[in-house]
N, C-alpha and C positions, 0 to 999 in steps of 0.2 A: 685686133689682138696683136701684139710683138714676138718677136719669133720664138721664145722660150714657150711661151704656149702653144702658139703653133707646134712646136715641135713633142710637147709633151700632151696634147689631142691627137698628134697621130702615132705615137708610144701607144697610148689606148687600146687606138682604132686596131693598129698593130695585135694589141695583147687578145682583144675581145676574139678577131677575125680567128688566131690560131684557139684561142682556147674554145671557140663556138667548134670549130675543125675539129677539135679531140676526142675520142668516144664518149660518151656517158655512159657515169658509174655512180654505183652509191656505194659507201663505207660507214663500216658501224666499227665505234672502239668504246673500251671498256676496260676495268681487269678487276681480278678475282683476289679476296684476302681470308685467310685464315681467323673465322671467330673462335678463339682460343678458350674466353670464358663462356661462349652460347649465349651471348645476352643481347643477341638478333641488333650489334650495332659496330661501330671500327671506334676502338677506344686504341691505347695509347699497347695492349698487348698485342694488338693482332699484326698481321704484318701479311705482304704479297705472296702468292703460294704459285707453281710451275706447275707444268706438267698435267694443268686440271681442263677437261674438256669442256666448252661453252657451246651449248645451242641456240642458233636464234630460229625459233619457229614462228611461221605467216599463218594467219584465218583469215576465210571469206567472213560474210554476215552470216550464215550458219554454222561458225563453230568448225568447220573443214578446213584443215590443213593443206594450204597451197603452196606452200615454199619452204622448208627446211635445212639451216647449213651448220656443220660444225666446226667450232677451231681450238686449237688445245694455247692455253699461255703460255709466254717467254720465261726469261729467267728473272723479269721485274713485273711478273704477274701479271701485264698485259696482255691485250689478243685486239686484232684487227681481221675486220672482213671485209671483202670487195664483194657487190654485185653488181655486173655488169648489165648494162641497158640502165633506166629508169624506171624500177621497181618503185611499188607503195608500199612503204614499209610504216605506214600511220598504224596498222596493224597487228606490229609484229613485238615478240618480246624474246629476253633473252633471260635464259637459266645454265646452273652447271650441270651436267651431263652426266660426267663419272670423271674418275682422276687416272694417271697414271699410279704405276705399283710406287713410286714415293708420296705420290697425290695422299693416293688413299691408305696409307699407315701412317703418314703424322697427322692430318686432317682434311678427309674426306668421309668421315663415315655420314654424314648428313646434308644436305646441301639447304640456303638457306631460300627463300620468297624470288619469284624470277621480277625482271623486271621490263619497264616496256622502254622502246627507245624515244628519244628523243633528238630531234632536228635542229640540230644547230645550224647548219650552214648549206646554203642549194643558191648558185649561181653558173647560168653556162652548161646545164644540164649534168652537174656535177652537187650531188647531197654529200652532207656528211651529218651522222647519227651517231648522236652520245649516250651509252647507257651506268647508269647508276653503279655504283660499286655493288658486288653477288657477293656474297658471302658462301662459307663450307668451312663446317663444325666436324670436330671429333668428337667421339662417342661420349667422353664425358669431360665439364670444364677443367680446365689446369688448374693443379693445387694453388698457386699465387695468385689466383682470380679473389679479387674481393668478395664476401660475403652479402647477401642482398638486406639490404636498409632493412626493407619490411617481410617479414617472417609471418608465414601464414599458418595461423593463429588454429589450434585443433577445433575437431568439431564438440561445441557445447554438448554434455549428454542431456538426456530429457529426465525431469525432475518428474519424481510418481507422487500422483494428487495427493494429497494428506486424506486419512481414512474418516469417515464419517461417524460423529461426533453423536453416540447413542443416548438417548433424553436418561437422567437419574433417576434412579427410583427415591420418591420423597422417604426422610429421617422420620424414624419411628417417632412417636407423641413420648414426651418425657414425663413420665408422674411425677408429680409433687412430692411424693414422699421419700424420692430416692434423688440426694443431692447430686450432684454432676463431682468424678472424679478429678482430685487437683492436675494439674496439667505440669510433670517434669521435662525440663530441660538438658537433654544431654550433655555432658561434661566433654567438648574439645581438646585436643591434647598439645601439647605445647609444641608449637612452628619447629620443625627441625632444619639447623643451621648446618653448612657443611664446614669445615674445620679451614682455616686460612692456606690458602697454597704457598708454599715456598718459593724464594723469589728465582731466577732463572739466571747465572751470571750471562752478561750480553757478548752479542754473537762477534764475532772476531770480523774487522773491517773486510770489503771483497776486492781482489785485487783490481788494478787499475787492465784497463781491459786495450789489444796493442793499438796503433791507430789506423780507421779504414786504408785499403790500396787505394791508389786514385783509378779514377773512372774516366777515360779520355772519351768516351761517347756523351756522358753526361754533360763534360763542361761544355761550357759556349767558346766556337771556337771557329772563324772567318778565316780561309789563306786565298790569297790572289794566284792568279794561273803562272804568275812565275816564279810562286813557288811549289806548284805541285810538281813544274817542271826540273826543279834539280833535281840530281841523281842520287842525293846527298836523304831524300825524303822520298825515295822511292818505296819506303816498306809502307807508307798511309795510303796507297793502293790497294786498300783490301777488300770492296767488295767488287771491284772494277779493276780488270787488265790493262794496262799501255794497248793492249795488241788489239782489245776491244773493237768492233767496227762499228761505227755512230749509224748505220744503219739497225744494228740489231738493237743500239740504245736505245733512238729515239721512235724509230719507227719507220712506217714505209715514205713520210713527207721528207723525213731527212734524208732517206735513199735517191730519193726523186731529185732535191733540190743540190748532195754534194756527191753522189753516187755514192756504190756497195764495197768501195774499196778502200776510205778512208779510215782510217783508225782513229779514236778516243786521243793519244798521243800527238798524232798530225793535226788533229782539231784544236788542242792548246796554241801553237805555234797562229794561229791566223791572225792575221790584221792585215789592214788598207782595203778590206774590202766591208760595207754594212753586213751581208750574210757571212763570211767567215769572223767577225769582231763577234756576230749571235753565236755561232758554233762555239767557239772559244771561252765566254762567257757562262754558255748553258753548261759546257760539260765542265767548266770549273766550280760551277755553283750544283752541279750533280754530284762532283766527288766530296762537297764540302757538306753535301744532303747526308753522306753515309757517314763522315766522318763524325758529325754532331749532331744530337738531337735536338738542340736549340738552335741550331741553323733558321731561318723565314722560312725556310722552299722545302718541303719533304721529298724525295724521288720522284712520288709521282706526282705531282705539283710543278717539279720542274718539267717533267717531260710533254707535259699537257700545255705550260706558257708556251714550251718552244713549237711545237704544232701548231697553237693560235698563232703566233709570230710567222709562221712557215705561212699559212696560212692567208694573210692578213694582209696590209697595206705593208710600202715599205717603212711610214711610219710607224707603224705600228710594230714592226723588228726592231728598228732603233729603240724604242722606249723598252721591249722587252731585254735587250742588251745592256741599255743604263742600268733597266731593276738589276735585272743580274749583276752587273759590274758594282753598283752598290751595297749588296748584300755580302758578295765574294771581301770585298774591302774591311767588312762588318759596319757599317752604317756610322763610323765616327763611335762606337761602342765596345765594339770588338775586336779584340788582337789576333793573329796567329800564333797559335803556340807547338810550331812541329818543333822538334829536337831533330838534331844527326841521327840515324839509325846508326844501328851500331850493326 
């Protein structure tokens, strides 16, 4: 082999040796959404809800509880758990718990099906377990919930047998001597017609009605990271701060991989490096997530690429950084449309 291999087999050997060193753990992530209509699925109303506590409970093969942990979500509906050692977690599921006092007055009065986990990734005696989106309904659906297709239909009442049909007593013998009375026909009275209605003069035309506001969430709408970065568009920061820490965005891999002190704003600025061009990319196509609902990448959709990529080969970061730096760009389809804030 030439020395480029050689040197990247003992990069490896390198990698394996410290991460075999490191303790083992296993992590379970997930996050929680608001069913707003209760139709036990995530349609286009519901959305991520805080403050809501998630259990993940263990059983043996009888049904007994050996492991129970709880963790309350962020402020993008996420939750993340560590267990430390190498736990079996083949067994284990995860439901919501109870909410915080905002939890449970806009939607927590019901929590929906738990779900069980699953194992995405275990190498180096390090798991990672992904659990299904939980759901937690309020008491009753939102008025702007669609009505359901099929309407169930009352209960038929029961129909009472018809009465039983008594035999006739046979017609008396008719004597010959007395002829049979003629047979009159009742006289019908003539159809009563109701009188022509008067005509109605027509109703006066309805005014022209004014033209909808625009909808900046609805349009489709891609900006590149150097423009979230002028100061000029700083009010399209609205559901994200500058001052944000890309640990609390992305999660505990991004804490690991850029530490707990970088902010959302220092993340725009990266380049010359593969992980800082992903940082920079993910959180540009995270603020592009809130700003439009026709974006590709919804929140949590981005925050989950960038964990795989965290995750994953260094290949496998670059190709996540392309997608993103694609989507931010709009695909050759999409413009930017910020204006100066005023």
């Amino acid at each position: 082999m030439d020395w480029s291999h050689g040197l990247l087999f003992a990069a490896l050997l390198i990698t394996a040796a410290a991460i075999h060193g490191a303790q083992a753990y296993a992590m379970v992530s997930g996050a929680v959404f608001c069913d707003q209509c209760k139709d036990g699925q995530i349609s286009l109303f519901d959305y991520p809800i805080y403050g809501m506590k998630v259990r993940v409970t263990c059983a043996d093969s009888n049904g007994q509880t050996t492991m129970s942990r709880e963790e309350t979500t962020n402020l993008f509906g996420n939750y993340v758990m560590r267990f430390d050692g190498t736990p079996n977690l083949s067994n284990c599921f995860a439901q919501v718990s109870s909410g915080s006092e905002q939890g449970s007055t806009g939607c927590g009065a019901a929590a929906g099906p738990a779900q069980n986990l699953r194992l995405m990734f275990s190498m180096f005696d390090m798991e990672m377990y992904f659990v299904d989106s939980l759901l937690t309904q309020p008491a009753q659906p939102m008025s702007f919930c669609p009505k359901s297709a099929n309407p169930v239909s009352p209960p038929a009442t029961p129909t009472t047998p018809p009465a039983p049909v008594t035999p006739s007593t046979p017609p008396a013998p008719v004597t010959p001597s007395t002829p049979p009375a003629p047979v009159t026909r009742p006289i019908s009275p003539p159809p009563f017609r109701l009188p022509p209605m008067p005509r109605f003069p027509p109703l006066p035309p309805l005014p022209h009605l004014p033209p909808m506001p625009p909808m900046p969430f609805v349009e489709a709408t891609a900006c590149p990271h150097q423009s979230w970065a002028m100061p000029e568009y700083k009010c399209y920061w609205r559901a994200l701060n500058q001052d944000t820490k890309v640990a609390v965005a992305f999660g505990p891999l991004a804490a690991r991989r850029y530490g707990t002190d970088v902010t959302l704003w220092q993340g725009l600025q990266g380049r010359g490096d593969l992980y800082r061009t992903l940082l920079r990319e993910a959180t540009t196509a995270l603020l592009n997530s809130y700003n439009s609902l026709q974006f590709p990448y919804n929140s949590v959709s981005v925050v989950t690429h960038m964990n795989y990529a965290l995750m994953g080969s260094p290949r496998s970061a670059l190709l996540t950084a392309f997608r993103f730096m694609r989507a931010n760009s709009g695909s050759g389809n999409v413009t930017c449309k910020f204006t100066p804030c005023k």
